[in-house]
C-alpha positions in Angstrom: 27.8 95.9 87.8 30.0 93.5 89.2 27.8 90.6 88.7 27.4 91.6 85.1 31.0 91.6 84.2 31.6 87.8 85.9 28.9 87.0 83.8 30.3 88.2 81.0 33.9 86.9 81.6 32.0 83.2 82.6 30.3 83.4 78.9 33.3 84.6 77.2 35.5 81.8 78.7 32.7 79.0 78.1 32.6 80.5 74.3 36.7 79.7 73.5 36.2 76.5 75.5 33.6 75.5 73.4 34.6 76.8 70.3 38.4 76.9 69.5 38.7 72.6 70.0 36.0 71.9 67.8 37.8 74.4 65.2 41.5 73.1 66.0 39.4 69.5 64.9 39.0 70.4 61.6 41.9 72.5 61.3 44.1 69.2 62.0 42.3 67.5 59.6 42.9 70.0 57.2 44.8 69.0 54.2 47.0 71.8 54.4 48.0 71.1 58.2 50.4 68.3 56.8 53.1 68.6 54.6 54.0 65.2 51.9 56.0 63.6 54.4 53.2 63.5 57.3 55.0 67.0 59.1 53.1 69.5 60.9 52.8 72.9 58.7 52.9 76.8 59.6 49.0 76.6 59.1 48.6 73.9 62.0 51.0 75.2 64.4 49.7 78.8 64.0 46.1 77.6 64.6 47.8 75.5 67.9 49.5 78.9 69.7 45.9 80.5 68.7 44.2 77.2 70.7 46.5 77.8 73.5 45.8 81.8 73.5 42.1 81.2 73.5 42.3 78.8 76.2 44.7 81.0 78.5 42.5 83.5 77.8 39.5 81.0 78.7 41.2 80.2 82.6 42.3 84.2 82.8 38.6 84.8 82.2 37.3 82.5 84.7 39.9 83.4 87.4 38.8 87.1 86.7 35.2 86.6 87.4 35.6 84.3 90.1 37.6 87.2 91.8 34.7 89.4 91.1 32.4 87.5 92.7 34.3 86.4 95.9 
């Protein structure tokens, strides 16, 4: 059972890694990440503290199944 949940806390962190900076890419692009005078927006920084969640959450979730397994 233990080897099931690393496995699942390995896939879980390898998802966010994988997923969250190739959305924060074209979330940056975005139109609505910029305001007229070239300034960040709500919409970009809210999508940055979600980027840094995911990610914490990424290292929390390796650290967790390493711990498992050792």
């Amino acid at each position: 059972m233990e080897l099931f949940a690393a496995i699942v806390l390995f896939v879980s962190a390898l998802f966010n890694v994988i997923a969250w900076p190739r959305f924060f890419k074209r979330v940056s692009s975005d139109p609505r990440a910029r305001d007229d005078a070239g300034a960040t927006t709500a919409f970009y920084r809210v999508h940055a503290v979600l980027l840094g969640i995911a990610l914490a959450i990424a290292a929390a979730s390796v650290f967790a199944g390493v711990m498992l397994l050792g």
